[in-house]
C-alpha positions in Angstrom: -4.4 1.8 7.7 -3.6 1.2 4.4 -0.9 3.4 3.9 2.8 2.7 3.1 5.1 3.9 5.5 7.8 4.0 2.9 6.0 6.4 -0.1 3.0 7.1 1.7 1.0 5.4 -1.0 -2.5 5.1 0.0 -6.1 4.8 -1.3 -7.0 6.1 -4.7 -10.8 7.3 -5.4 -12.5 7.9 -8.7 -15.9 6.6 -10.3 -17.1 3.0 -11.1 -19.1 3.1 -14.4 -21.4 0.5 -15.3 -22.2 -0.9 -18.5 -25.6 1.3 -18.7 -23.4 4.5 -17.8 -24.5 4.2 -14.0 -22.1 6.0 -12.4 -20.8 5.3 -8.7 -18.0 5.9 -6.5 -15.3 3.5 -6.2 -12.0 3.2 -3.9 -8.8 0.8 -4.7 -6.9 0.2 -2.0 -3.0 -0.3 -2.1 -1.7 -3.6 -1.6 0.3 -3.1 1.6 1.5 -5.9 3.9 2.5 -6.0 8.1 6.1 -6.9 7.1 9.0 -7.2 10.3 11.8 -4.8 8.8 15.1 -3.8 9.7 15.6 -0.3 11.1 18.9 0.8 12.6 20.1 -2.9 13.9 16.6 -3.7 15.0 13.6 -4.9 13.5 9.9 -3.2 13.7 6.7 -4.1 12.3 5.6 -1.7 9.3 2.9 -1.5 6.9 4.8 -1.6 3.3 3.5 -1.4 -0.1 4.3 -4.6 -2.2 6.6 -2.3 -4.7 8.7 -0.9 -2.2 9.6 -4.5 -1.0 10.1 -5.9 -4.2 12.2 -3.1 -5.3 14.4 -3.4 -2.3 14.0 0.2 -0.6 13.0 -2.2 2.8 15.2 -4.8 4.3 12.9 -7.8 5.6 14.3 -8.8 9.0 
């Protein structure tokens, strides 16, 4: 679910490391919202990352 629909920006995974060098897996999720949007002179409910709002490729309805 946490996917842009915009960039398809998504989940990154990689390895948490601890202060003793235990090593574990980790995830960071992207910061998407439900946002109502403007799509061809209606408005539908997407999941957008915060940088495509802010940068303006998504019209908030």
């Amino acid at each position: 679910m946490a996917k842009c629909e915009i960039c398809d920006k998504g989940a990154h995974f990689g390895i948490k490391v601890s202060h003793s060098h235990r090593r574990s897996n980790k995830m960071w999720k992207s910061n998407v919202k439900s946002v109502r949007v403007k799509v061809n002179g209606g408005t539908k409910k997407m999941y957008v990352c915060t940088r495509c709002l802010r940068s303006g490729a998504v019209e908030r309805a």
